[in-house]
GUKOL-792406 format. One record per residue (C-alpha): residue in one letter; residue number from 1; x, z, y. Coordinates in pm, whole numbers, plus 50000, padded with zeros to 5 digits. Each point is the difference from the previous one (the first is absolute). Layout:
N
> rest; nr; east; up; north
> a; NUM; X; Z; Y .
...
***
This chain:
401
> rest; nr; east; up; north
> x; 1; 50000; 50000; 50000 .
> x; 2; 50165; 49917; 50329 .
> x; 3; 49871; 49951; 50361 .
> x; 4; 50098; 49908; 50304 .
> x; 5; 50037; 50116; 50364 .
> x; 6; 49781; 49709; 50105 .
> x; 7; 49699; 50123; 49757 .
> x; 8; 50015; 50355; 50094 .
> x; 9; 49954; 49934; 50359 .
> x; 10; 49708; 49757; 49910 .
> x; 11; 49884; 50331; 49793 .
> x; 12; 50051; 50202; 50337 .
> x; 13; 49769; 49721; 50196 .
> x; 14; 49729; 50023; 49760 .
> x; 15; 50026; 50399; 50009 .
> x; 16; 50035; 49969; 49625 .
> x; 17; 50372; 50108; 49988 .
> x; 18; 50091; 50377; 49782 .
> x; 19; 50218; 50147; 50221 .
> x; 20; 50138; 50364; 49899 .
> x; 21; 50278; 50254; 50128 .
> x; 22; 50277; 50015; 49782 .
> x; 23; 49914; 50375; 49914 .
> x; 24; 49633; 49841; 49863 .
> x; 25; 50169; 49734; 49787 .
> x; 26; 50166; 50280; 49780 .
> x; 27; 49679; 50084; 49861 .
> x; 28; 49803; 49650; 49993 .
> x; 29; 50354; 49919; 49756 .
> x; 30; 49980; 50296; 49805 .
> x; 31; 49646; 49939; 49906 .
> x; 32; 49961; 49650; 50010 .
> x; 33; 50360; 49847; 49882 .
> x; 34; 50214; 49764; 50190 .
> x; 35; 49886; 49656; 49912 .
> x; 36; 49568; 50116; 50069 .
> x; 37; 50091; 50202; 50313 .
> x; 38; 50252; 49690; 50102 .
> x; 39; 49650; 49761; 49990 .
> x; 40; 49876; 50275; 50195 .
> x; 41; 50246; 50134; 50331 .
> x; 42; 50061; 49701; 50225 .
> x; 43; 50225; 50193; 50241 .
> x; 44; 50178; 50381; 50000 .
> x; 45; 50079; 50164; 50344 .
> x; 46; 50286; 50197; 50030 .
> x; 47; 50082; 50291; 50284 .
> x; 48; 50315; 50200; 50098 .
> x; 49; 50002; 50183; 50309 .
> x; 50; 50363; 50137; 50081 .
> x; 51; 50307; 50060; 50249 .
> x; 52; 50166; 49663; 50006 .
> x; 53; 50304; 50022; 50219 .
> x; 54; 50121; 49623; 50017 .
> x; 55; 49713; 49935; 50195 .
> x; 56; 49912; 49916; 50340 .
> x; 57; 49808; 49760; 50302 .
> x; 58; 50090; 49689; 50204 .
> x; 59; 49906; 50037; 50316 .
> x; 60; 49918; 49724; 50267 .
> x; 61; 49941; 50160; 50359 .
> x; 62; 49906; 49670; 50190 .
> x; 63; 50207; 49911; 50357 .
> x; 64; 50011; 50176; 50267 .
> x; 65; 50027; 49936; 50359 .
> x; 66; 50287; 49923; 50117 .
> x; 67; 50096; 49938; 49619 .
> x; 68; 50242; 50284; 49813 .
> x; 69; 50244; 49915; 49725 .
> x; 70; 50028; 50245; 49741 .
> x; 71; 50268; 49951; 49808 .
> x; 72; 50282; 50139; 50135 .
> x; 73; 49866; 50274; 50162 .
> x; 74; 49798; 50331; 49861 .
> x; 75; 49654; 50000; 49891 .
> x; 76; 49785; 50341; 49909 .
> x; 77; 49619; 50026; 49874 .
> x; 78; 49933; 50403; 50092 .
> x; 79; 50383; 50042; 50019 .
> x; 80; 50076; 49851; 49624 .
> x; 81; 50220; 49726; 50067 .
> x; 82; 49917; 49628; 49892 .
> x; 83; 50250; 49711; 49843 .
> x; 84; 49973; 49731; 50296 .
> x; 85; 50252; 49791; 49838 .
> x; 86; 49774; 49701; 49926 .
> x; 87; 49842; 49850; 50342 .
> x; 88; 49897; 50058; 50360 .
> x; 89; 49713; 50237; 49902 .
> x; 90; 49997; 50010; 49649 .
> x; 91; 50080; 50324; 49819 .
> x; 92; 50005; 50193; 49623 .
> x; 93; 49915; 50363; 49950 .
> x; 94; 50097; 50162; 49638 .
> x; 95; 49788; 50268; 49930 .
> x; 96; 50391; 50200; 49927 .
> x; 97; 50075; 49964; 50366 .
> x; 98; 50083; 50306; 50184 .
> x; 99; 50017; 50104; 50404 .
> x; 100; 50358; 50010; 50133 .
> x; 101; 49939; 50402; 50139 .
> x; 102; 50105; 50192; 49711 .
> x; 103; 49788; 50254; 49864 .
> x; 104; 50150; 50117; 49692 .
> x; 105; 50088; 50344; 49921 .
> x; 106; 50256; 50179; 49770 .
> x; 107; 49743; 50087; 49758 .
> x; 108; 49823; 49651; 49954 .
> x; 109; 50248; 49717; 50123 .
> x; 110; 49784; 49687; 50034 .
> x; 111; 49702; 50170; 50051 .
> x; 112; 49796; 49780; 50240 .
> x; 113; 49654; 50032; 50131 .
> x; 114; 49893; 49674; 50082 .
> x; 115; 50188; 49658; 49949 .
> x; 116; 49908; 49603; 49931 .
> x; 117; 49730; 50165; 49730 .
> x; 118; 49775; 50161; 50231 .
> x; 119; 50112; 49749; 50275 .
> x; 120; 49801; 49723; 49802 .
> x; 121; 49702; 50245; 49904 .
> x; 122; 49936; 50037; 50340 .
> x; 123; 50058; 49610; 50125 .
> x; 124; 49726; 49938; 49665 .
> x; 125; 49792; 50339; 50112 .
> x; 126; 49936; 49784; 50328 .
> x; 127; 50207; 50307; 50219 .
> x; 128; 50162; 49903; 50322 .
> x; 129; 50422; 50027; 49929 .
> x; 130; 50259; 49993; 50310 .
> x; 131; 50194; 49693; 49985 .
> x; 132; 50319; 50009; 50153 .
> x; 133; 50279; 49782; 50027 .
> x; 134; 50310; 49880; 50188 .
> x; 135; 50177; 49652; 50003 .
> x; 136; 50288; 49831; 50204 .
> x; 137; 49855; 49737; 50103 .
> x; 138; 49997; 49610; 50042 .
> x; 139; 49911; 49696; 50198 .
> x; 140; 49699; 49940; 49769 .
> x; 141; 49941; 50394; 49949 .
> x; 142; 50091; 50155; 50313 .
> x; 143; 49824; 50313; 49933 .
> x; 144; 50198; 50278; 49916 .
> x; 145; 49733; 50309; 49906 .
> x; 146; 49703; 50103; 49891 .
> x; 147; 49822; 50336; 49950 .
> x; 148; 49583; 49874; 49904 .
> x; 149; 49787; 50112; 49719 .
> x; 150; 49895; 49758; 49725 .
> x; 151; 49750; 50042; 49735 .
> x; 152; 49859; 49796; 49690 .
> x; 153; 49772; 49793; 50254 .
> x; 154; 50237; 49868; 50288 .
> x; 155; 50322; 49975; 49747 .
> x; 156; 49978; 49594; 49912 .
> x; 157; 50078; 50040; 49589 .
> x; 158; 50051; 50331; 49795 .
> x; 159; 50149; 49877; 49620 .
> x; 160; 50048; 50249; 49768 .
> x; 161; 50281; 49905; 49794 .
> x; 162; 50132; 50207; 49700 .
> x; 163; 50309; 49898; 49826 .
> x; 164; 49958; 50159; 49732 .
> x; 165; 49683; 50209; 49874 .
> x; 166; 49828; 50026; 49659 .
> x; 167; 50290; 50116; 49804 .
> x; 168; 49903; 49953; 49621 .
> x; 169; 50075; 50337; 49859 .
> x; 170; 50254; 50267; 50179 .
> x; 171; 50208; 50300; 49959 .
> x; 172; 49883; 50327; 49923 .
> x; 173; 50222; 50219; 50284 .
> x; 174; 50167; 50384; 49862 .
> x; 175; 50247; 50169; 50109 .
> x; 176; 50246; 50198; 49732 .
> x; 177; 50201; 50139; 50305 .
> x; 178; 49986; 50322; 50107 .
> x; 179; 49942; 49979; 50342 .
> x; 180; 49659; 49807; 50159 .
> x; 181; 50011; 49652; 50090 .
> x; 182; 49779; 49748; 50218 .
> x; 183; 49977; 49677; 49904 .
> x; 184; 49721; 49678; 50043 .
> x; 185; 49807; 50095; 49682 .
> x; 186; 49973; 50412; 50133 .
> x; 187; 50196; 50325; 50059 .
> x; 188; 50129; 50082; 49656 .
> x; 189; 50017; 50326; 49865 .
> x; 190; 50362; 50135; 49877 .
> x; 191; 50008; 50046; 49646 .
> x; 192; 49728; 49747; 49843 .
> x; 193; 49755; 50192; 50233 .
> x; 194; 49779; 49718; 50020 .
> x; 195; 49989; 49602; 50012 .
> x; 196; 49803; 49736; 50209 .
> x; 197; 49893; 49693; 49898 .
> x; 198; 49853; 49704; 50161 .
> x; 199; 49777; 49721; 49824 .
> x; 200; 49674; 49950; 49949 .
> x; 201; 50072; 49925; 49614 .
> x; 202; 49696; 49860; 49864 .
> x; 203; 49861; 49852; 50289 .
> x; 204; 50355; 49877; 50116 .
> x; 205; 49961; 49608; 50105 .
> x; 206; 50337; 49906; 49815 .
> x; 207; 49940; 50214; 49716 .
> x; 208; 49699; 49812; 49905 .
> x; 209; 50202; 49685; 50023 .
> x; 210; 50329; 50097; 49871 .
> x; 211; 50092; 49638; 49956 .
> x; 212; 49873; 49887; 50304 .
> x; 213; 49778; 49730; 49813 .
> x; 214; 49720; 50037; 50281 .
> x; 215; 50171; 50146; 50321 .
> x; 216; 50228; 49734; 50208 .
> x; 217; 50080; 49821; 50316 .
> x; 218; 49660; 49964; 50158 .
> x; 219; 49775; 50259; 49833 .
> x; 220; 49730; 50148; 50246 .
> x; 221; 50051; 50371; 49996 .
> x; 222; 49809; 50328; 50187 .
> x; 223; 50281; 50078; 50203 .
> x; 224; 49922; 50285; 50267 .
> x; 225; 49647; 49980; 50020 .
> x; 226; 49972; 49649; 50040 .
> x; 227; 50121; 49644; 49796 .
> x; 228; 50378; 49942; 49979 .
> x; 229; 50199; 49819; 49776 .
> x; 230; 50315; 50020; 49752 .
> x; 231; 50266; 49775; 50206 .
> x; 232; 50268; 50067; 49786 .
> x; 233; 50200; 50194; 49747 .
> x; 234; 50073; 50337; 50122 .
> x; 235; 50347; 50093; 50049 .
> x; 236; 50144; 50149; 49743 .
> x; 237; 49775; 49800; 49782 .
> x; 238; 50176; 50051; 49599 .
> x; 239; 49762; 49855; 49751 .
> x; 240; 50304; 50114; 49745 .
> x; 241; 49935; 50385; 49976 .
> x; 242; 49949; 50105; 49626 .
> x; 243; 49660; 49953; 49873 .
> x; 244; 49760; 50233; 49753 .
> x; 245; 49822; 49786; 49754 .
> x; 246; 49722; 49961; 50224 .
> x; 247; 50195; 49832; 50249 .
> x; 248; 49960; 50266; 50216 .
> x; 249; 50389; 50048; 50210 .
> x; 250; 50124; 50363; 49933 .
> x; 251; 50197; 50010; 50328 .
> x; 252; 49946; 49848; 50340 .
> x; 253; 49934; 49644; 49945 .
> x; 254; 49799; 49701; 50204 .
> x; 255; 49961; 50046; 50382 .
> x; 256; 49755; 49805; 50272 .
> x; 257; 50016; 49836; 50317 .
> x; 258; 49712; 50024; 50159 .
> x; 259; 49835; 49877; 50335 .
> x; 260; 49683; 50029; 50191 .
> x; 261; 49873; 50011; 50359 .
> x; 262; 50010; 50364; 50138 .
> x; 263; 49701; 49981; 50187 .
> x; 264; 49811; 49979; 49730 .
> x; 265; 50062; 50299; 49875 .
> x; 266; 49915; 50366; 50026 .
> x; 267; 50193; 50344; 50060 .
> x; 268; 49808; 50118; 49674 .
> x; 269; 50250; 49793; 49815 .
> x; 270; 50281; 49985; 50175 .
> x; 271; 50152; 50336; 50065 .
> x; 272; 50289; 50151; 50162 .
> x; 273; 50184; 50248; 49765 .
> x; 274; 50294; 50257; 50095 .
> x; 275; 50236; 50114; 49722 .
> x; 276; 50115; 50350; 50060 .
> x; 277; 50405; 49959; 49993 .
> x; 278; 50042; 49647; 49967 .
> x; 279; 49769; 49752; 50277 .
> x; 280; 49719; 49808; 50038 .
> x; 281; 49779; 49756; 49848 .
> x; 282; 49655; 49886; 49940 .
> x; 283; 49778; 50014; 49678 .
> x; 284; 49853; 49606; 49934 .
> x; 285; 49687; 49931; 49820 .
> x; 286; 49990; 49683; 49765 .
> x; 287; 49764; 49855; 49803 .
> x; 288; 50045; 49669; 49764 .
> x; 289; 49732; 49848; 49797 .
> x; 290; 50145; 49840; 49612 .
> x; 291; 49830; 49752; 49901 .
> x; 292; 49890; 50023; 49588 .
> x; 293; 50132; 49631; 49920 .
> x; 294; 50032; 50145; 49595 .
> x; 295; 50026; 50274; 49767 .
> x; 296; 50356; 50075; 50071 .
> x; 297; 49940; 50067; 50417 .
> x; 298; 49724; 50180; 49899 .
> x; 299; 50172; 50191; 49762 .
> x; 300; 50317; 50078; 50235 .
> x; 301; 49644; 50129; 50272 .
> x; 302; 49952; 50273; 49707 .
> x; 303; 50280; 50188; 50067 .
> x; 304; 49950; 50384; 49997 .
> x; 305; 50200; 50303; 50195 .
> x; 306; 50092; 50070; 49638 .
> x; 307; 50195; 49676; 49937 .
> x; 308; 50193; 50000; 50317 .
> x; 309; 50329; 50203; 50015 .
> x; 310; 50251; 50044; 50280 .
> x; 311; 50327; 50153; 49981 .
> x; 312; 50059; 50337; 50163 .
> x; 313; 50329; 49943; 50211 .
> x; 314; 50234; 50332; 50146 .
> x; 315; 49989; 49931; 50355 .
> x; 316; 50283; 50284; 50068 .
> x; 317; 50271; 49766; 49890 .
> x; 318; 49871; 49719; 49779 .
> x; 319; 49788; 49785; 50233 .
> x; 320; 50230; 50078; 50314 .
> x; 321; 50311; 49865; 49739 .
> x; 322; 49828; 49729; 49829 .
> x; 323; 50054; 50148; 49661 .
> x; 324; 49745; 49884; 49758 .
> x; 325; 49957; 50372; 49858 .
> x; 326; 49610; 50049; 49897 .
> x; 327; 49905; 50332; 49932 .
> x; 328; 49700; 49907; 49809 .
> x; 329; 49726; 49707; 49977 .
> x; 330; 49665; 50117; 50062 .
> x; 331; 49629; 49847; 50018 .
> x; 332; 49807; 49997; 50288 .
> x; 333; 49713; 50193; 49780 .
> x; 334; 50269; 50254; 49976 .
> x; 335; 50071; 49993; 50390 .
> x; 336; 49650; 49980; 50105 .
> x; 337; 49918; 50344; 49768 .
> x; 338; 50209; 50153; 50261 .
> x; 339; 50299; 50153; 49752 .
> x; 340; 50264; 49792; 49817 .
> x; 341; 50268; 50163; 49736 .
> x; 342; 50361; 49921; 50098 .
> x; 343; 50273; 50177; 49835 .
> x; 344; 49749; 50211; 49851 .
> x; 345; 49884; 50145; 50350 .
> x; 346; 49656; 49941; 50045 .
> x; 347; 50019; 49863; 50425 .
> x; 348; 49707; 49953; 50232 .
> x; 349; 49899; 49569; 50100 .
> x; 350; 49906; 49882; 50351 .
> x; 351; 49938; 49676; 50090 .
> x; 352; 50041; 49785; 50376 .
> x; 353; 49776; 49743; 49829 .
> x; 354; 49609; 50068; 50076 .
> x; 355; 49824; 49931; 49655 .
> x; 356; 49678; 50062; 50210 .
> x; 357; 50051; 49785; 50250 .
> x; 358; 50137; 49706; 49779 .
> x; 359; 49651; 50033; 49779 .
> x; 360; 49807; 49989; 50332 .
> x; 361; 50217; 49634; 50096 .
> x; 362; 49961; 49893; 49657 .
> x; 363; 49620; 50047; 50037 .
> x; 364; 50004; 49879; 50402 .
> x; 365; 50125; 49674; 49865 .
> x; 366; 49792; 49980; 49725 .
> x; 367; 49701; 50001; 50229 .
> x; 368; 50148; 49738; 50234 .
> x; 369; 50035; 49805; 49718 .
> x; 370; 49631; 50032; 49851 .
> x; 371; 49864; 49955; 50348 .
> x; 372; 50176; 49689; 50044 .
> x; 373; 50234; 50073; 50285 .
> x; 374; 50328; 49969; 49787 .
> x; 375; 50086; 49670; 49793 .
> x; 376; 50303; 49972; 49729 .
> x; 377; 50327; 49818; 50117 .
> x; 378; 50163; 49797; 49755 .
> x; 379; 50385; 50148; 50041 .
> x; 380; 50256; 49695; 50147 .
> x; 381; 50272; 50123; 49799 .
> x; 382; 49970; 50287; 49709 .
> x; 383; 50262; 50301; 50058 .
> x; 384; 50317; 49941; 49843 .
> x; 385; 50038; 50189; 49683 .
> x; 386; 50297; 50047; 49708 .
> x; 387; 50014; 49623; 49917 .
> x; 388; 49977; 49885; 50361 .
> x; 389; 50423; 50032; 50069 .
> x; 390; 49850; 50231; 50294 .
> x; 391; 50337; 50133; 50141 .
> x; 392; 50091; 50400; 49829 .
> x; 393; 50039; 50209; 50301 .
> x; 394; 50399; 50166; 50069 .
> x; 395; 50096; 50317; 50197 .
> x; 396; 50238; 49918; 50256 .
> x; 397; 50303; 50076; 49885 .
> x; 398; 49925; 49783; 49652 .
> x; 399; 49963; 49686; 50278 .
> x; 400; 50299; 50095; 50187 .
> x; 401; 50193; 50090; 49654 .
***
């Protein structure tokens, strides 16, 4: 039995199509089998909801008059600087970026407030922001400052462009030192006092497509409240991570690129985030739809918390050394009970990623899809995977010998 992208959105015109969250296709599976549920699901939607740190917004802030030159000079959206390096009044904002005043203490260094996270949840909130900058000058820009406010309306084009979001599976973070740490996945306890975790496991977009059969160049996602797309591999993209039997990676694997227009979008899914002791960032929602071609997608859709295990990584001297030491390999039914076994210490589970909220994105798209407001893509170009001669990633010093 096979179908095809074309036929599913004809499905989706006639409001015929069986569209189901991928947390409701683990049941329909289990009691129906793969090939009858397969006639059955047209399309699965997917949900994660997490801090994503290579993210961040193209900004277009229109001429003014006399006309100002950017690049060059320094530019600041409520005092977070911007990266002007591109054209006259054309600017990027990561959601890492961080005010040049210094507000870091002894206690927590890198503890920041408010950077390019909450910078872009207010531009998408529809605040007011201070926009300041300063330039040198030319015959064709003669301006040399500016000090205005700007918001979502009066900016020409707001782009939210993540280089990399979606990872497909991820580290569990501990810490075996004995002294606490802060880090992008939490504050660690000393001594295996706890571990944080951030996926949305089941429900994971790239989980459910572990061999990108579906998910490619092209393919309309949610993205931030409203419709984006996957532009791109993500950086860091490694489709050659060991593999379970399912298929499923058992480290960090695939990675997105993904684009949509900001203003669009809604400070309900786009949020600033602060990490005590390390920096900013912003949690992303995404949602993709996977398309039951066959059995074998549909099967891949099935995937339970159960079946998916990540490897729990010593962030005390491991991750910061690259040594591939993993304390243990655990499932995400195991992290999501709350307790995990390592070493024989029984150690308390948190997790960044928002199982709620990816289940409510999941079921947001689901309804945009049965109401007819969001259509299939057919994928330009599939994600490259192992037999794709897709480039293995190197540390610096292994490219510099």
């Amino acid at each position: 039995m096979t179908k095809t992208i074309a036929e599913i959105n004809e499905k989706i015109k006639k409001g015929v199509a069986v569209i189901v969250t991928a947390e409701e296709v683990i049941d329909i599976v289990a009691k129906n089998g793969l090939k009858k549920a397969a006639k059955m699901v047209d399309v699965v939607t997917t949900g994660t909801f997490a801090p994503m740190c290579s993210s961040g917004v193209f900004l277009n802030f229109g001429h003014s008059k006399p006309k100002i030159k950017l690049g060059g000079g320094q530019s600041f959206l409520n005092d977070i600087p911007l990266c002007t390096s591109i054209a006259a009044v054309d600017a990027f904002l990561g959601v890492g970026a961080l005010p040049n005043d210094d507000p870091r203490n002894k206690e927590y260094p890198g503890h920041f407030n408010y950077g390019g996270g909450h910078v872009i949840e207010d531009l998408v909130s529809g605040k007011d922001l201070q926009f300041k900058a300063t330039a040198y000058g030319t015959d064709c820009y003669p301006r040399k400052k500016i000090d205005t406010t700007i918001n979502i309306k009066t900016i020409n084009q707001a782009t939210l462009f993540n280089i990399r979001n979606c990872y497909q599976n991820y580290n569990v973070a501990a810490n075996i030192s004995k002294k606490k740490i802060h880090t992008y996945l939490g504050v660690l306890k000393p001594n295996l006092g706890n571990v944080n975790y951030c996926s949305a496991g089941q429900l994971s977009p790239l989980l459910n497509d572990p061999h990108y059969k579906t998910i490619g160049i092209g393919t309309k996602i949610f993205l931030g409240g409203g419709v984006g797309y996957v532009a791109w591999p993500g950086t860091q993209h490694n489709p050659y991570e060991a593999r379970s039997k399912n298929g499923i990676p058992t480290g960090g694997a695939g990675t997105l690129a993904v684009i949509g227009d900001l203003k669009q979008m809604s400070s309900k899914w786009l949020r600033g985030v602060s990490m005590l002791g390390y920096g900013v960032t912003m949690s992303v929602s995404i949602g993709i739809p996977i398309p039951i071609l066959n059995e074998e997608i549909l099967k891949y859709t099935a995937v339970k918390d159960e079946d998916i295990y990540a490897p729990v990584v010593d962030y005390s001297d491991d991750y910061p050394n690259r040594r591939p030491h993993i304390l243990a390999q655990v499932s995400y039914a195991e992290l999501k009970s709350g307790k995990i076994k390592i070493k024989g210490k029984e150690v308390p589970t948190a997790s960044l990623s928002s199982y709620s909220k990816a289940l409510e994105i999941a079921n947001t798209l689901k309804k945009w899809i049965e109401d007819k407001k969001f259509f299939l893509t057919e994928p330009v170009a599939l994600l490259p995977d192992v037999d794709s001669g897709y480039p293995k990633g190197q540390t610096l010093e292994e490219k510099n010998g």
